[in-house]
C-alpha positions as CSV (number, residue, x, y, z in Angstrom):
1,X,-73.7,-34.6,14.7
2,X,-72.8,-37.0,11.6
3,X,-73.2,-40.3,12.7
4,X,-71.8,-44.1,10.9
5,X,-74.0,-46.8,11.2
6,X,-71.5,-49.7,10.6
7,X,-73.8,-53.4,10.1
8,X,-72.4,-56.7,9.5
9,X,-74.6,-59.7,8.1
10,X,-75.0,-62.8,6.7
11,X,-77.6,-64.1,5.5
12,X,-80.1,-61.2,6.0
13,X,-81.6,-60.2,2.7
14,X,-84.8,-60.3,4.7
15,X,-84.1,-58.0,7.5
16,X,-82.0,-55.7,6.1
17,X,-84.0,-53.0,4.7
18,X,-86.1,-53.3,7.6
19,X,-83.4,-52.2,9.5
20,X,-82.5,-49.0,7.3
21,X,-86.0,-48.1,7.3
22,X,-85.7,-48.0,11.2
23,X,-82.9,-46.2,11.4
24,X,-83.8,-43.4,8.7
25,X,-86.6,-43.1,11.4
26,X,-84.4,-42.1,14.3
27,X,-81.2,-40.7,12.2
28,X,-81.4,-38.1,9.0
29,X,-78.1,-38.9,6.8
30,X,-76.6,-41.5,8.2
31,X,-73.7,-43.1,7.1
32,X,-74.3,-46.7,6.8
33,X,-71.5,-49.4,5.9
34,X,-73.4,-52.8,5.2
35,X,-70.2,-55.6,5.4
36,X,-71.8,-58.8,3.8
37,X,-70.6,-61.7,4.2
38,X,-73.2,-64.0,2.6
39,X,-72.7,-66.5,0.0
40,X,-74.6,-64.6,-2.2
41,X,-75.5,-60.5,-3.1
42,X,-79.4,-60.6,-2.0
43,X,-79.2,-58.2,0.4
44,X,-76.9,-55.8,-1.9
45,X,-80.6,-56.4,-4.1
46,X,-82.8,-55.3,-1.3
47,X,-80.7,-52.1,-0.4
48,X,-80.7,-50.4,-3.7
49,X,-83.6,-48.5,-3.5
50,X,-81.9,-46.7,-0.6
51,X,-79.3,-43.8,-1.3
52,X,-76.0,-43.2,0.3
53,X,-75.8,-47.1,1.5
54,X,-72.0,-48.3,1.3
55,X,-72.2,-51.7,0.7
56,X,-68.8,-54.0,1.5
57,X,-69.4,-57.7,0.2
58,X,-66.8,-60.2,0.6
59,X,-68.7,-63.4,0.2
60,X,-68.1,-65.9,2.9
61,X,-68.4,-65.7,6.1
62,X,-65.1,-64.1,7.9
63,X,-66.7,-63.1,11.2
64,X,-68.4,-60.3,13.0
65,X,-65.4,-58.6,14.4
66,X,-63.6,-58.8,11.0
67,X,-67.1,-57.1,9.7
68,X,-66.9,-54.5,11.7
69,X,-62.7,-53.4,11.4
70,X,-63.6,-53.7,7.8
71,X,-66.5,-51.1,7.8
72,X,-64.3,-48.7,10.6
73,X,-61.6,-49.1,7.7
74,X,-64.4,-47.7,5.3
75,X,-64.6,-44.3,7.3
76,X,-60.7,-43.7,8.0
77,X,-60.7,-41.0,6.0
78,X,-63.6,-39.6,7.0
79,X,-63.0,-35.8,9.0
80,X,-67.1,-35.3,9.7
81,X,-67.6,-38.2,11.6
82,X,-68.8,-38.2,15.4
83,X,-70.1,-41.4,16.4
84,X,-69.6,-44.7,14.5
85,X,-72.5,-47.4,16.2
86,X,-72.3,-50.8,15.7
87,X,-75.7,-52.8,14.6
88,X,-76.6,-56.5,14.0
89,X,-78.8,-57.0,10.9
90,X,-81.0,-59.5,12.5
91,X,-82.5,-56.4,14.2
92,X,-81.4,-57.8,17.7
93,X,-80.1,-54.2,18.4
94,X,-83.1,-51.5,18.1
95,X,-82.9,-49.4,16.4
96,X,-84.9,-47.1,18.8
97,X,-82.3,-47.0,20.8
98,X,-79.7,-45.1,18.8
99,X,-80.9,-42.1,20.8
């Protein structure tokens, strides 16, 4: 099963490779869109050590929802896709539960 981890933050440089580390726990190759909205690209710093991370920055702050349509735009074209999950970067949303 291929799965898209689509997360949208602001202002999370310092939980978001927390996060990917979690989920690379529970999930082997996962897609994951990171939509940032912060004013500035610390978080696109903290997630380069990681491979296959699709980062989306836009640079101000244009909402959760928008986040998430953009990041579901990201995978239109993508055939191998099976489940697209939806996780805040503040780590409010478990990874241990993807299963």
């Amino acid at each position: 099963m291929n799965i898209a981890i689509i997360i949208p933050a602001y202002k999370e440089s310092d939980n978001i490779d927390k996060l990917i580390f979690a989920i690379l726990k529970f999930l082997k190759d996962p897609i994951i869109i990171i939509v940032d909205d912060s004013p500035n690209k610390e978080t696109q710093e903290k997630i380069k050590k990681f491979n296959n991370i699709r980062y989306i920055y836009r640079g101000k702050k244009l909402g959760r929802g928008s986040a998430v349509i953009e990041g579901m735009k990201n995978l239109i074209n993508e055939k191998e896709i099976n489940k697209i999950i939806e996780m805040d970067a503040d780590l409010s949303h478990p990874p241990s539960e993807i299963q």
